[in-house]
C-alpha positions in Angstrom: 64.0 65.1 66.5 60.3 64.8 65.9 57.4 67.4 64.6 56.9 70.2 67.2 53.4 68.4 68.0 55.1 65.4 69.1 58.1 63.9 71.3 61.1 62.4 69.8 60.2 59.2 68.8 62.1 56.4 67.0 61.6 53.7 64.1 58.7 51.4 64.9 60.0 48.1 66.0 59.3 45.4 63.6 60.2 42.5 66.3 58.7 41.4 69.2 62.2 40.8 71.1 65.0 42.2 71.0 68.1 39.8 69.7 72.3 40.4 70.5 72.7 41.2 66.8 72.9 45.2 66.0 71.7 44.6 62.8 68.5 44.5 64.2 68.7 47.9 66.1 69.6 50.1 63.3 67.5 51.9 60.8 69.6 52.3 57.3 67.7 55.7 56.3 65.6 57.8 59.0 62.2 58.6 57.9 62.3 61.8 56.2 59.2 62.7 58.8 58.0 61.4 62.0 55.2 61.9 64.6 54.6 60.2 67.9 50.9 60.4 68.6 51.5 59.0 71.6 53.6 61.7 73.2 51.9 64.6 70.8 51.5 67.9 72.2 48.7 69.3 69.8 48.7 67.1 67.1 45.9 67.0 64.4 42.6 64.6 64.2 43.0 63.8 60.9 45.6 62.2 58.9 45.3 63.7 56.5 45.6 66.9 58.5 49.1 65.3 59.7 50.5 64.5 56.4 49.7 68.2 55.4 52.1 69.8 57.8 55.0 67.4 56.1 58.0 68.7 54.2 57.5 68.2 50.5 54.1 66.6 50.7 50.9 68.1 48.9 47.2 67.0 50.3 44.9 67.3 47.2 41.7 68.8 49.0 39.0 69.1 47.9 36.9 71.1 50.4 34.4 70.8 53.3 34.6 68.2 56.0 33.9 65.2 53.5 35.8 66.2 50.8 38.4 63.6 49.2 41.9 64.3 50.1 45.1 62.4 48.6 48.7 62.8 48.7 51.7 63.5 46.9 55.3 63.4 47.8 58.0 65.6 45.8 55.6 65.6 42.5 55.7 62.0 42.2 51.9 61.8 41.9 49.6 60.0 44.5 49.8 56.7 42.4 53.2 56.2 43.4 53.0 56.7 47.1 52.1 53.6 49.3 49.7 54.4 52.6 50.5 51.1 55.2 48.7 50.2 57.9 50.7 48.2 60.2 52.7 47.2 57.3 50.2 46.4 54.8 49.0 48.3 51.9 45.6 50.4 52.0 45.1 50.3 48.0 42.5 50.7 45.2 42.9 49.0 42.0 39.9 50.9 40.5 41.6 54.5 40.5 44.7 53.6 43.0 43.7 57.1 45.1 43.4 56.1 48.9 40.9 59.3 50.6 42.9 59.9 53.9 39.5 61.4 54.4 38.7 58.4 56.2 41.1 57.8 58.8 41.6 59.3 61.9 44.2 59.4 64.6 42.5 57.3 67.1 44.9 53.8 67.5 47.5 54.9 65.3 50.6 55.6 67.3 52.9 57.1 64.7 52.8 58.1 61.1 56.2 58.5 59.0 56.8 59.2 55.9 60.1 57.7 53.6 60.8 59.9 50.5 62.8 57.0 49.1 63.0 53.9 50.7 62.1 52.4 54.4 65.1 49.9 55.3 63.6 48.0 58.2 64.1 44.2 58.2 60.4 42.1 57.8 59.0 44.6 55.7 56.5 43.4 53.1 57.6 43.6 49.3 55.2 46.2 48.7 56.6 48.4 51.4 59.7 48.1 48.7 58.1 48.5 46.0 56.4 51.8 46.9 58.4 55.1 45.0 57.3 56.9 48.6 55.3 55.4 51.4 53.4 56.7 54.8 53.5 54.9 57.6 50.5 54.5 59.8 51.8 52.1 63.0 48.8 50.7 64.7 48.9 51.8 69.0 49.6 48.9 71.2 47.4 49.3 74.3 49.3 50.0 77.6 46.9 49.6 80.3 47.5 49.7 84.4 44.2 48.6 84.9 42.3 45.7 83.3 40.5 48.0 81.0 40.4 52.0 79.5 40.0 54.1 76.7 38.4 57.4 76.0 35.1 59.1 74.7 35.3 62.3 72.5 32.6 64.6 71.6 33.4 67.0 68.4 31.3 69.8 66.8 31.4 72.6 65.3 31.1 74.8 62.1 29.1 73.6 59.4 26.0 71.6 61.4 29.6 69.0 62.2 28.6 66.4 64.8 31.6 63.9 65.1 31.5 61.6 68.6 34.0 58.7 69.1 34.7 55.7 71.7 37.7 54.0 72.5 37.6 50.7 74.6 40.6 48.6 75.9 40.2 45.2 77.7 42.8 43.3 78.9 41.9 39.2 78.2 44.7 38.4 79.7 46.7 36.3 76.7 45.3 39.1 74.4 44.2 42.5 74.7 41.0 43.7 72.7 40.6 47.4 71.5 37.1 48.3 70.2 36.5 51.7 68.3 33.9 53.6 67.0 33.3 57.1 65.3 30.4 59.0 63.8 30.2 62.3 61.8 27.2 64.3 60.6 27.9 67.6 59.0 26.0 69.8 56.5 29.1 70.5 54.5 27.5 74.3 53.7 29.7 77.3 54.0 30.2 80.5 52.4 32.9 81.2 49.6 33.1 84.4 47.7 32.3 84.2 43.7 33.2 87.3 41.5 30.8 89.5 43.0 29.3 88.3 45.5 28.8 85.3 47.8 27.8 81.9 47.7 26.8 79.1 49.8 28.6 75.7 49.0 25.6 73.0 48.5 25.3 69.6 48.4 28.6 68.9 50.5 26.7 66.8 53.1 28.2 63.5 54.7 27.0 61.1 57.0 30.0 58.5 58.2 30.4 55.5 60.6 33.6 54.0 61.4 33.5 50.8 63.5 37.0 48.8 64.4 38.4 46.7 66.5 41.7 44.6 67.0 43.3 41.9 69.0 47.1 42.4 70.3 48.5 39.1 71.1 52.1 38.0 72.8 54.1 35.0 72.1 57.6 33.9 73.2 60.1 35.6 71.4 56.9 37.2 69.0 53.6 38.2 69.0 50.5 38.6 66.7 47.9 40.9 65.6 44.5 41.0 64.3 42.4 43.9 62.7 38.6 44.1 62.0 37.9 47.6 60.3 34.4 49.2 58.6 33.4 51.7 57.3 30.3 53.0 55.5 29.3 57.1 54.0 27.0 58.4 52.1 28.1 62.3 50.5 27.0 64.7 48.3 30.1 65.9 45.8 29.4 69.6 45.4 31.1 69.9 42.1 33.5 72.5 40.6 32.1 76.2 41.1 31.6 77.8 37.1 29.0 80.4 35.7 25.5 78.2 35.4 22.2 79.5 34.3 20.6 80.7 37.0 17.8 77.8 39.0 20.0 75.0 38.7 21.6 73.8 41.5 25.9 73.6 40.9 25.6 69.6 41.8 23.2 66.8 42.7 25.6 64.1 42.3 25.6 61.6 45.6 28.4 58.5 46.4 27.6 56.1 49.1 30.8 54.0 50.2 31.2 50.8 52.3 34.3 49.8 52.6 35.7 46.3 54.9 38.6 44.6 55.6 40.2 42.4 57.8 43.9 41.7 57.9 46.6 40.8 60.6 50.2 39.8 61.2 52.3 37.7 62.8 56.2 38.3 64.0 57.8 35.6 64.9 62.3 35.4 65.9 62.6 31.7 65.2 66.1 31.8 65.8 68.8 34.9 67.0 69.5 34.5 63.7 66.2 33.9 61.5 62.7 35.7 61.9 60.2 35.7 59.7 56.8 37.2 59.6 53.3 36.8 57.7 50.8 39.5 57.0 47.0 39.0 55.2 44.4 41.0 54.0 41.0 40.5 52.9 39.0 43.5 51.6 35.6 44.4 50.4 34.9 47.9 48.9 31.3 48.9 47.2 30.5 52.2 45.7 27.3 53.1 44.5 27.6 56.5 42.1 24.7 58.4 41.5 24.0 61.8 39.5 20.3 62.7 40.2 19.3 64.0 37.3 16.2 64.6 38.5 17.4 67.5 40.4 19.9 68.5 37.9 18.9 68.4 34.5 22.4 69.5 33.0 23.9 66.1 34.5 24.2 63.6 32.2 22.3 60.5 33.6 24.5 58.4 35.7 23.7 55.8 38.2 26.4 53.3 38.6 27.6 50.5 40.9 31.2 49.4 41.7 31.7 46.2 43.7 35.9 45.5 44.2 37.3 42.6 46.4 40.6 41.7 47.5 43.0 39.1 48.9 46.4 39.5 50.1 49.2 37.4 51.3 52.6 38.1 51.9 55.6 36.3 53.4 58.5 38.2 54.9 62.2 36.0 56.0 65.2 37.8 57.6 68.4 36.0 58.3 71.4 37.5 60.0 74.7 35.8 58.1 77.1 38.2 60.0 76.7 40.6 62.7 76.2 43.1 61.5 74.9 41.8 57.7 71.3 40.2 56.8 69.5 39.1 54.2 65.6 39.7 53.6 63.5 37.8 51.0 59.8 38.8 50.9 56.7 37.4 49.0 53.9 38.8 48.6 50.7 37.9 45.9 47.3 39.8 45.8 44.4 38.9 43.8 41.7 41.9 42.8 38.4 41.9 41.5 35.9 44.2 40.1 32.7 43.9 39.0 30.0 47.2 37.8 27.8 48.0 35.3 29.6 50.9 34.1 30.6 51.7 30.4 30.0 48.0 28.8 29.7 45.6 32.2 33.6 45.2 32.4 34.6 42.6 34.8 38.2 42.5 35.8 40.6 40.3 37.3 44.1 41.1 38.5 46.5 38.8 40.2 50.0 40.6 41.1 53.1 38.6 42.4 55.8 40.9 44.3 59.3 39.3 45.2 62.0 41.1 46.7 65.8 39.8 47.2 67.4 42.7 49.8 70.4 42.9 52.2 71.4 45.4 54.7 74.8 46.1 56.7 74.0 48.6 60.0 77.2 49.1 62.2 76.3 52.5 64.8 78.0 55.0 62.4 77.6 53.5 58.4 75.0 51.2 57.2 73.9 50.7 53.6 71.1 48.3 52.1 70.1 46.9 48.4 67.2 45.7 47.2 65.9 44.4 44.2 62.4 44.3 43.4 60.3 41.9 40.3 56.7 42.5 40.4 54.2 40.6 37.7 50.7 41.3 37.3 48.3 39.2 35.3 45.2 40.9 33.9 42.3 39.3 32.4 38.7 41.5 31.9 35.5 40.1 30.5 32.3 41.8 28.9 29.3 39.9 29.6 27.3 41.7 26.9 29.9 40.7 24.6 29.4 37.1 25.3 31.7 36.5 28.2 35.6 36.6 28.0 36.4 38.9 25.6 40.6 39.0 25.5 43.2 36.7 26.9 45.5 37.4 30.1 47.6 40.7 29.7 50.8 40.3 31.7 52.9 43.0 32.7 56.2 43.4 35.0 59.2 45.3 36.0 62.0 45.2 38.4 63.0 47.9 40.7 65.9 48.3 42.2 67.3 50.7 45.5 70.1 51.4 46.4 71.0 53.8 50.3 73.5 55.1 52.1 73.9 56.2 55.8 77.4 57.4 57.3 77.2 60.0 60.8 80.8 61.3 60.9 80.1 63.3 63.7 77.1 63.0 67.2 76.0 66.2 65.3 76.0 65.5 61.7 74.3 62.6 59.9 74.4 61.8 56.0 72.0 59.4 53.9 71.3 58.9 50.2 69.1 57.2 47.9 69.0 55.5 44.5 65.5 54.2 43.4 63.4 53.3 40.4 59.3 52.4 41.1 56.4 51.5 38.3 53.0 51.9 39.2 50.7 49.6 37.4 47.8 51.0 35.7 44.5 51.4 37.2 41.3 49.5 36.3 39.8 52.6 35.6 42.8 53.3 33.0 42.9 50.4 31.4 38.7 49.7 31.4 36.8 52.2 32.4 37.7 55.4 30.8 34.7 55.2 28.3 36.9 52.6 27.4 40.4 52.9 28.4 43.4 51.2 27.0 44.4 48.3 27.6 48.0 48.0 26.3 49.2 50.5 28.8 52.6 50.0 30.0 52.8 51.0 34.0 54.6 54.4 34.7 58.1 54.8 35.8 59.7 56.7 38.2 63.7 57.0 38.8 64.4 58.7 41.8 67.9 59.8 43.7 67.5 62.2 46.9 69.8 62.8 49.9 69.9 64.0 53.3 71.8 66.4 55.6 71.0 67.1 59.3 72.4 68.8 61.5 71.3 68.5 65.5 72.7 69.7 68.8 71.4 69.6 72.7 72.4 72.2 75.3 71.1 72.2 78.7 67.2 72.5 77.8 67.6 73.7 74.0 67.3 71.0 71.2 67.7 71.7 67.6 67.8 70.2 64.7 68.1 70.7 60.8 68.0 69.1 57.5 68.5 69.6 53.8 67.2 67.5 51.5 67.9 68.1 47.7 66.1 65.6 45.2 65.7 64.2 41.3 62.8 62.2 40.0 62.3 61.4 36.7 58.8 59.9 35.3 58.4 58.5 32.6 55.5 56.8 30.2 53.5 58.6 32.3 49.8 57.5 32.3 47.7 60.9 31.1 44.1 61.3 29.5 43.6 62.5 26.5 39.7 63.8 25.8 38.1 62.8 22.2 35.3 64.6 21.2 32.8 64.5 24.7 34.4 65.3 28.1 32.9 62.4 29.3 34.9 60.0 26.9 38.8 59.7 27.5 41.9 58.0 25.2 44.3 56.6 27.5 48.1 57.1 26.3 51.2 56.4 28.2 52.8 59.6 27.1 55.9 61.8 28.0 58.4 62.8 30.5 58.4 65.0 33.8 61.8 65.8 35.5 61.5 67.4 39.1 64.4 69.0 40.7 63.5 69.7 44.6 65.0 70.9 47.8 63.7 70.3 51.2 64.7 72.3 54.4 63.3 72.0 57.7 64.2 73.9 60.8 63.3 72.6 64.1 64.4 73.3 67.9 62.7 72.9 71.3 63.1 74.1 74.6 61.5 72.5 78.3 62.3 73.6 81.2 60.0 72.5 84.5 56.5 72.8 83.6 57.1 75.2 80.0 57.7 72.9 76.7 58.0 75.3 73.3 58.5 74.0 70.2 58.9 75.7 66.4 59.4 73.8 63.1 60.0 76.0 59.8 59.7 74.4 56.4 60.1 75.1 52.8 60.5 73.7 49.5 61.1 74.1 46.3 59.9 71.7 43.8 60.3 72.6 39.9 58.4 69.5 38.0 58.6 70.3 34.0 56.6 68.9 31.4 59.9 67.5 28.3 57.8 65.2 26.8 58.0 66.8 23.4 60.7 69.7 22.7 58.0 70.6 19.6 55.0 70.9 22.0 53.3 74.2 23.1 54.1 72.8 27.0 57.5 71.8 27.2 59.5 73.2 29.8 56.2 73.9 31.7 55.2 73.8 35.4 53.0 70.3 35.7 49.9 71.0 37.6 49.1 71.4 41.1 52.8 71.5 41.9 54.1 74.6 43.5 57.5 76.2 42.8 57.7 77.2 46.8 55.7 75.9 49.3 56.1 76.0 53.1 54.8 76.6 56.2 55.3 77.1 60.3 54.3 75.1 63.7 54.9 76.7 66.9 53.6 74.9 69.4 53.6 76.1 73.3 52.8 74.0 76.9 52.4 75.3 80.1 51.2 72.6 82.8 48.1 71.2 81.3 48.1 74.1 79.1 48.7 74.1 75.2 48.5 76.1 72.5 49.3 75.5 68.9 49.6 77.6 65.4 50.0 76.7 62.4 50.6 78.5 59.0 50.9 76.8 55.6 52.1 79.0 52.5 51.8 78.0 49.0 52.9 79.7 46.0 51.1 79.9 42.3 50.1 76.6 40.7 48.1 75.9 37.6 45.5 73.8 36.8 46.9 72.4 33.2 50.1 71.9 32.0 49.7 74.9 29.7 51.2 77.9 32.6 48.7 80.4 31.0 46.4 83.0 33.0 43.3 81.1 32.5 44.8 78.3 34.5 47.0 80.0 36.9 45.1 79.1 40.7 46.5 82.4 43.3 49.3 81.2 46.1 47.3 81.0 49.5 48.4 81.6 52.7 46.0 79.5 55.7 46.5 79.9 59.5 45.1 77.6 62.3 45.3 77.9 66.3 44.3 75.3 68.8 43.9 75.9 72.2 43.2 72.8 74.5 43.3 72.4 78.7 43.4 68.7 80.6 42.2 68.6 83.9 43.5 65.2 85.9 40.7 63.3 87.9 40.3 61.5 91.4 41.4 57.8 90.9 38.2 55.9 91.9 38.7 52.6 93.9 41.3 50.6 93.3 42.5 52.0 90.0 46.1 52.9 89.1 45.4 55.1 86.2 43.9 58.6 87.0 40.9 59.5 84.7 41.4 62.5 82.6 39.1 65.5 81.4 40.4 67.8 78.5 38.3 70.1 76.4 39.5 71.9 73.5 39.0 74.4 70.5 40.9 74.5 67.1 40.0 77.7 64.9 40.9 76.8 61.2 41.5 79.7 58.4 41.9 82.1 61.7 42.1 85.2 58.9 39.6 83.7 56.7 41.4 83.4 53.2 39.5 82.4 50.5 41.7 79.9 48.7 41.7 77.4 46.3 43.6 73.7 46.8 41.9 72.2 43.6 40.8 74.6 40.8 37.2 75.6 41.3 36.7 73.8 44.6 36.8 76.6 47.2 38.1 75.9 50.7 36.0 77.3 53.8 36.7 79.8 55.5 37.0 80.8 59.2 35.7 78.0 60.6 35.6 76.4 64.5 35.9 72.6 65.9 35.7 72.2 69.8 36.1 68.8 71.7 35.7 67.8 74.9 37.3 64.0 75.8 36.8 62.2 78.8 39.6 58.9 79.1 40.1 56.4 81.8 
């Protein structure tokens, strides 16, 4: 079963045609979460906003419409989780933090997310090599007519202006998709402070998204092809603390422009041997600004960051035995940045990923190995030193996995996971942490998790459960260490963090003629403690921003072209430091959201075979307006209102 926003959907097919061998039909491990946009019932516009109603999965928010958001999955940190877009990695070797900010729902068809490891054949070797990894699976346009698409109009609280198009065209040989989206919003709302009440300033953003893509078919394959852009310019409020009265809390400004162009290519050679070929080029510039001017506490920054990136990757899958194959995948990216931060560091980065894996998927048992050796070459230069200033720094590990599936019974399913993931250090790590360090080793995470779920159908009642308990142990963990100015950092691979975590989710659904109801309850339980000294003032301490308990509720209920939604998320006391004291302790919140939204169906005009489509609709966020806190003096709005009307065709 799928989230109660969505149909039951399954695993995105990685093939263009179907072959006689099973090995090709089965998954080893389900996704431990799954949504089909396509078929959604309410589902969010964000993806970010997805991700956050996911078992075990924490959204780092950071307020207002163009705050950054990240993600982590079972305390693992968001350095370790992989975001793929059709199978190919968004990443950031400045800081390795990817702002789901950014993206939206429009052309993605589903997003899943694999605690452990995904087990589909053709996968990339960073797919493998990710300790958790969302999914986001490109839409492939299915038109009746030689063209649609769709036109949205969003606005709401905070001065937000946010108006999209969606264009389809059938070429005939190809289909084209082009895509557009805007957003204006002031970014000020009020947040209570001690005593009284406060307006949140300088949270401003002005975006434009522009994509578009080619779908292509080919006997016994097929192609794609992906232009995307994407340019901001933002105000960071800041953290909210006691200031002398006059001064304004933050005048620091980010512009962003981010471009890339990748695409793929599936191709079944043989029944027996497929093989496909993914590549990315990406161009990313940030220009950091701190206005001192208007702020004379800020120290004076003004800062440029310029990264670009290639990527190629080969994936080969060869059946030896029905049901048995073998997968070897390639992949080598090449990073650079250049800025005139700290001393004009300039660095270089070219990573190799290899992975050797095999996979046996009969109906009821299927297993799969892999074994991961990824290399990274890094070589940085300081033109105001005279040019090169240190020879290449190489650093590697292997990872290996290790699952499990076995369904004894239609109604009971079983599936477990052995896994260890590094993640390399960031540039910013190793070279721009006023300096960082550049012998860091990359972080390590061993990871072991299974799952149990439980499902039944009667007459129009479907339900389903799972229980999901978990380990993950990381170690040399990458941490900064302050010296004597906040604004200068030592860089230490330091330390151990063991998290022992349970997942349950409760699901069931009913439809019956024209009425569709669906409820999902979740919880978790996720104790992440600081052993990396048995002397230190910390040890045996909650790590921060990790809840204890956590869950949450999505009832979701359609009638005709009716639907309304509600949502609840619940989070318990976190703290800010790894030191659990009262200074640091941030309150559990408790946030509520309901969505109401109507479609009215069209007259076809002419010859058309597709009915145009009218729906208008209104999501109230923070419906009891909480004050709450995600990030530690970075308050959250409160009751706030989005409506949309969309017109599609």
């Amino acid at each position: 079963m799928s989230a109660p926003w969505s149909l039951p959907a399954q695993e995105a097919d990685t093939l263009a045609a179907a072959t006689v061998y099973s090995v090709q039909a089965f998954p080893v491990v389900r996704a431990a979460e799954e949504v089909d946009l396509s078929g959604a019932l309410a589902a969010p516009a964000q993806v970010a906003d997805v991700l956050r109603r996911f078992t075990g999965v924490q959204v780092k928010d950071y307020g207002g419409v163009g705050g950054l958001k990240t993600v982590n999955v079972r305390s693992l940190g968001s350095e370790h989780v992989g975001v793929f877009l059709d199978g190919i990695q968004v990443d950031n070797a400045q800081n390795m933090q990817v702002d789901l900010g950014r993206f939206s729902v429009d052309g993605i068809g589903r997003i899943t997310l694999y605690n452990g490891q995904k087990t589909s054949r053709l996968q990339t070797a960073k797919e493998y090599a990710s300790g958790a990894s969302v999914h986001l699976d490109g839409e492939r346009p299915l038109l009746l007519d030689k063209d649609g698409g769709k036109v949205r109009l969003q606005g709401g609280s905070f001065g937000t202006f946010q108006p999209s198009l969606q264009w389809d065209r059938d070429l005939g040989p190809v289909i084209l998709r082009v895509s557009a989206e805007g957003m204006t919003s002031s970014g000020k709302y009020k947040f209570p402070f001690f005593d009284t009440t406060l307006v949140r300033e300088n949270g401003d953003i002005r975006s434009l998204r522009l994509e578009s893509a080619l779908f292509g078919r080919l006997r016994r394959g097929d192609w794609r092809l992906r232009l995307y852009g994407y340019g901001s310019e933002r105000g960071f409020p800041g953290p909210v603390i006691r200031r002398a009265s006059g001064f304004p809390f933050s005048a620091e400004r980010q512009a962003d422009r981010n471009l890339f162009l990748q695409g793929g290519w599936n191709q079944d050679w043989t029944p027996r041997y497929s093989s496909a070929v993914r590549f990315k080029y990406a161009d990313d510039y940030i220009h950091y600004d701190t206005h001192p001017e208007k702020n004379p506490m800020a120290l004076p920054y003004d800062l440029h960051y310029h990264q670009r990136s290639g990527y190629l990757s080969l994936a080969q899958s060869l059946v030896l035995a029905d049901p048995w194959s073998v997968d070897l995948s390639t992949d080598v990216q090449r990073n650079a940045l250049d800025s005139d931060a700290g001393q004009s560091v300039t660095p270089r980065r070219t990573v190799f990923t290899g992975v050797l894996a095999t996979r046996l998927a009969w109906d009821r048992f299927r297993m799969a190995a892999h074994l991961v050796y990824q290399g990274a070459w890094d070589r940085f230069r300081t033109p105001n030193a005279g040019g090169w200033s240190r020879e290449n720094t190489y650093r590697d590990a292997w990872m290996p996995s290790f699952s499990v599936y076995y369904a004894p019974f239609r109604w009971l399913e079983l599936d477990g996971f052995l896994k260890r993931s590094y993640r390399l250090p960031s540039f910013n790590d190793l070279y721009y942490s006023q300096m960082g360090n550049s012998a860091l080793v990359p972080e390590s995470a061993a990871q072991a998790g299974a799952d149990i779920r439980f499902h039944h159908v009667a007459g129009p009642w479907s339900w389903e459960s799972r229980i999901s308990p978990y380990l993950n142990r990381v170690t040399d963990k990458i941490v900064a260490i302050p010296t004597s100015s906040q604004f200068r950092w030592t860089m230490l691979n330091i330390g151990r963090v063991d998290v022992t975590g349970l997942d349950v989710r409760l699901e069931a659904r009913f439809h019956r003629q024209d009425w569709t109801v669906e409820a999902v309850l979740r919880y978790s339980f996720q104790q992440a403690l600081d052993r990396s000294d048995p002397a230190g003032s910390t040890f045996g301490n909650q790590i921060p921003y990790i809840p204890r308990h956590s869950g949450g509720i999505d009832l979701v209920a359609g009638w005709r072209n009716w639907t309304l939604s509600w949502n609840t998320v619940v989070t318990g006391e976190r703290w800010s430091r790894t030191a659990n004291t009262p200074d640091y302790r941030i309150a559990p919140w408790t946030v509520s959201d309901a969505g109401l939204t109507r479609t009215i169906d069209l007259p076809a005009s002419g010859s058309r075979a597709k009915k145009p489509a009218l729906e208008a609709g209104m999501v109230v966020r923070n419906v009891f307006d909480r004050p709450y806190q995600v990030v530690q003096g970075y308050p959250m709005p409160g009751i706030n209102l989005m409506l949309s009307v969309t017109y599609s065709w």
